[in-house]
C-alpha positions in Angstrom: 150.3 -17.0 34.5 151.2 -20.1 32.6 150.7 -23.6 33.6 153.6 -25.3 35.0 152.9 -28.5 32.7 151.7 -27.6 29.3 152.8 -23.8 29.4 149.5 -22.6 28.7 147.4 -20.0 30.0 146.3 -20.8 33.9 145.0 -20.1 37.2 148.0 -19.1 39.3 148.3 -22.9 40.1 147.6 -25.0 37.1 145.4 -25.3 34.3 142.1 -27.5 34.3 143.4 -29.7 31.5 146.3 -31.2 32.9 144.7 -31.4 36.6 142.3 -33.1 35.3 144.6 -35.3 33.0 146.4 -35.5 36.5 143.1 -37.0 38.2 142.4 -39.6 35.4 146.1 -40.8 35.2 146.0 -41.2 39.4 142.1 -43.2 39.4 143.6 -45.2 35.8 146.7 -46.5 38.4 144.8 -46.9 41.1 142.4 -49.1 39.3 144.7 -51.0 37.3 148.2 -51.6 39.6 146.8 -54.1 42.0 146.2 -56.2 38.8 149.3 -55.4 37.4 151.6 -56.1 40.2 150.1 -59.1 41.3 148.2 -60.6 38.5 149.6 -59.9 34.9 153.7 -59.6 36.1 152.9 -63.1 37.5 151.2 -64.2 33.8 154.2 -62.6 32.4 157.2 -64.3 34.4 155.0 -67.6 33.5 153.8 -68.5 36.6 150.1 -69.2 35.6 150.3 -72.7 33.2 148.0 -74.2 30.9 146.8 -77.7 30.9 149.7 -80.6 30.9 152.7 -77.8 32.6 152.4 -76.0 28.8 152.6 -72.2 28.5 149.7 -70.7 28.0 148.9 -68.1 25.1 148.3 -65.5 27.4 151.9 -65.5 29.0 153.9 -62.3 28.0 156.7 -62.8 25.6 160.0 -61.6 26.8 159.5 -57.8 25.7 156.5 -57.3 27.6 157.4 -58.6 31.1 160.6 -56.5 30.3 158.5 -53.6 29.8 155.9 -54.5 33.2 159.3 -54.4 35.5 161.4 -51.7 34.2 158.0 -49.4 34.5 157.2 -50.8 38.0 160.0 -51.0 39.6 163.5 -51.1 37.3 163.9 -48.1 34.9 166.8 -45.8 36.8 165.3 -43.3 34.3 161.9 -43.1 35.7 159.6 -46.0 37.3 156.9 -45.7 39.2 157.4 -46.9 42.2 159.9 -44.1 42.5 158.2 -41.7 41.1 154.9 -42.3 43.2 157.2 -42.6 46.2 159.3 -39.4 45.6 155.8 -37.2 44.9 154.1 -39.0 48.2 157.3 -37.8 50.3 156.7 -34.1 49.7 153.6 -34.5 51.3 155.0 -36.2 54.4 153.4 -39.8 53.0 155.3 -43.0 54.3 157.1 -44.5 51.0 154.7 -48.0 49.3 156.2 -51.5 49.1 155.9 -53.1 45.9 152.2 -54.4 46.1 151.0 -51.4 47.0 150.9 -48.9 44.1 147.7 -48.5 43.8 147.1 -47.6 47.3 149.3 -44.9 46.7 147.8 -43.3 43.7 144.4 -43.5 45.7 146.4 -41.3 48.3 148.0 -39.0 46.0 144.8 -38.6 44.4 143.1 -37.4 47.6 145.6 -35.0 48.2 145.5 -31.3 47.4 148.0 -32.1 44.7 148.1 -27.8 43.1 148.2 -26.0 47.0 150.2 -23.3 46.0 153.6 -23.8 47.7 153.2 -28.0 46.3 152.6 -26.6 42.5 156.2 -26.8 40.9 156.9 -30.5 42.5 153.6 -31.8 41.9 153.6 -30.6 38.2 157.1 -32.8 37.8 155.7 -35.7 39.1 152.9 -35.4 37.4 154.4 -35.4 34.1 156.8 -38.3 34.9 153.5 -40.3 36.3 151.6 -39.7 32.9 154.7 -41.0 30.6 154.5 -44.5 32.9 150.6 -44.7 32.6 151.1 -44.1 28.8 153.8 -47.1 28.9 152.0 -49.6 31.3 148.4 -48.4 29.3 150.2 -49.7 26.2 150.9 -52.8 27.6 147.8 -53.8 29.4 146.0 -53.7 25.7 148.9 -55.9 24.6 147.7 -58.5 27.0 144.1 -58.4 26.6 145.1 -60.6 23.2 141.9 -60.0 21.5 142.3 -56.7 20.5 144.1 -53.2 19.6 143.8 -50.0 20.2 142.3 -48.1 17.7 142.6 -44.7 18.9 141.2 -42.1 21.3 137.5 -41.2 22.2 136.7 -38.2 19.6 133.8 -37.5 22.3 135.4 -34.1 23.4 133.9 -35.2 27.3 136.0 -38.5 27.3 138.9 -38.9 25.6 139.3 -42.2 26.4 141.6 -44.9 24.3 139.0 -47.4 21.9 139.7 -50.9 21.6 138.4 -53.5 19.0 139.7 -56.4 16.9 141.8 -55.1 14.1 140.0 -55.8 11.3 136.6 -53.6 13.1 135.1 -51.7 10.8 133.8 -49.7 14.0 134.4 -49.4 17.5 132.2 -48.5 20.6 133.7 -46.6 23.6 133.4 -48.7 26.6 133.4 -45.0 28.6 130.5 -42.9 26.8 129.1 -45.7 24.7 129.6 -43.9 21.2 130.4 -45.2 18.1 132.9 -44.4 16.0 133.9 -45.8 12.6 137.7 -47.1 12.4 138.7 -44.7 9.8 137.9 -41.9 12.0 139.5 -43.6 15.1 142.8 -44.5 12.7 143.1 -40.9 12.1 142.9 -39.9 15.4 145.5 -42.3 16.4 147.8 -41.2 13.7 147.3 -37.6 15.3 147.8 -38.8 18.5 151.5 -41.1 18.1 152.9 -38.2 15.8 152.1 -35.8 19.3 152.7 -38.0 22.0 155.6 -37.4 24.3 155.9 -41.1 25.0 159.2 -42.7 24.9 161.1 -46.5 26.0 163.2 -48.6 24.7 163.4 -50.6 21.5 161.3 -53.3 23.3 158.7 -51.2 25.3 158.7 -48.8 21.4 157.4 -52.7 19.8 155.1 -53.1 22.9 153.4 -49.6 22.4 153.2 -50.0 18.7 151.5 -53.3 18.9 148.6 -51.8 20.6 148.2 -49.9 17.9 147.9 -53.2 15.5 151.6 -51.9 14.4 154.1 -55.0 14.7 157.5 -54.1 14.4 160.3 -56.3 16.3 162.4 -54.5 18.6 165.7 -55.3 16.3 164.0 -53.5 13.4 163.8 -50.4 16.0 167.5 -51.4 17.0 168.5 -51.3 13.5 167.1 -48.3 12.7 168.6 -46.2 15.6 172.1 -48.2 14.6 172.0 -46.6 10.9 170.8 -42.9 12.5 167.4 -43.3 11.5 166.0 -42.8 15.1 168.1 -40.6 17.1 168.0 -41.4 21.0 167.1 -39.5 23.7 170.3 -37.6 25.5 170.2 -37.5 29.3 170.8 -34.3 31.4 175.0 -34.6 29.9 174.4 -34.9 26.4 174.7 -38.8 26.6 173.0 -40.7 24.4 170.3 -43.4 26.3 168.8 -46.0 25.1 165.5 -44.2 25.2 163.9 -42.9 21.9 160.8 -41.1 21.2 157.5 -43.1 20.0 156.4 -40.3 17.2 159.9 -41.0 15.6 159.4 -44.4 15.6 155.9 -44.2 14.6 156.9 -42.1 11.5 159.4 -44.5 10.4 156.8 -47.4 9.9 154.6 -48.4 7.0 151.5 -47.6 8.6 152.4 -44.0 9.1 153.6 -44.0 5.5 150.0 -45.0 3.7 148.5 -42.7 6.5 150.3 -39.9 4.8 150.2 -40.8 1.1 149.5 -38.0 -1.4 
């Protein structure tokens, strides 16, 4: 048997990886929506203001409350609202109002999500649902202000993305508490945006990067799908979206060019 989501060897449901993948990306939205959908979309749409009526630092630039609503609640492509909604429905849960994501990823994620006869649809929903947490992860970073991500946990038993101010010579894992130097952490990041399946638009692509410490304005990512340098996704016709992969946006910065130098 293979595993319905990475097509690896499995038990006859799924393998351990990607249930467990399944589990972090379920507690990650069930920790973090309640904060997104009623604290930082409110900071982004400019609702919180400094002192004297003045916009505050903080406040999301266009792009980025963009990016919170099209992942919450807008993208036709794949939201997750929708796609919480959808997954909770085959397992005869009522349907969440916007407000209350996280109590349905605390639902989903006491469900037995890999029964046999709930495998197939659980393993399509879980793959949308880990795209989303990749997209709204990426932009909860790009709040914070402070700092970027450097790259993944090497630690094997966490995995868990590493944050610090860009020009960190380390970084310590706020999960496992290990310490990694930011050369090693760069790499892994390189590693990791030439593999990911992530994809978005031109603005949510800048949003992503910037986590990363890459800035690149959503008209150079315009511009470079415009002259056929980044081809875009196709939809289920053989349509060209306006969706494009992050790895072949990644590769067609500077940092992924001095990454890679002979």
């Amino acid at each position: 048997m293979t595993c319905p989501m990475c097509h690896n060897p499995a038990t006859p449901t799924i393998c351990d990886e990607c249930k467990h993948q399944t589990a972090r990306d379920l507690t990650w939205l069930a920790t973090n929506c309640d904060d997104l959908e009623t604290n930082r979309i409110n900071r982004a749409y400019g609702t919180h203001k400094g002192n004297g009526g003045g916009g505050r630092r903080s406040e999301a630039p266009t792009p980025v409350r963009e990016a919170i609503a099209d992942a919450l609640y807008l993208d036709r492509t794949r939201n997750l609202k929708q796609t919480l909604n959808t997954w909770a429905r085959c397992f005869n849960q009522p349907p969440a109002p916007d407000g209350c994501l996280a109590k349905q990823a605390r639902i989903l994620n006491s469900l037995d999500l890999w029964a046999p006869h709930k495998t197939a649809v659980s393993a399509i929903y879980s793959t949308e649902m880990h795209r989303i947490v990749v997209r709204l992860a990426a932009i909860v970073a790009n709040m914070d202000e402070t700092k970027i991500r450097l790259g993944t946990c090497p630690n094997p038993e966490c995995g868990k993305p590493v944050y610090a101010p860009a020009d960190a010579r380390e970084a310590t894992c706020a999960h496992c508490n290990n310490t990694w130097t930011a050369t090693i952490l760069r790499r892994a990041t390189d590693t990791e945006l030439c593999e990911t399946d992530a994809e978005g638009t031109a603005g949510e692509l800048a949003v992503m990067l910037d986590t990363f410490g890459i800035e690149i304005a959503p008209s150079t990512i315009r511009s470079w799908a415009s002259r056929g340098k980044l081809m875009p996704i196709l939809d289920k016709h053989g349509h060209a979206t306006k969706h494009y992969r992050l790895a072949d946006a990644y590769k067609l910065t500077d940092t992924y060019k001095q990454q890679h130098l002979d």
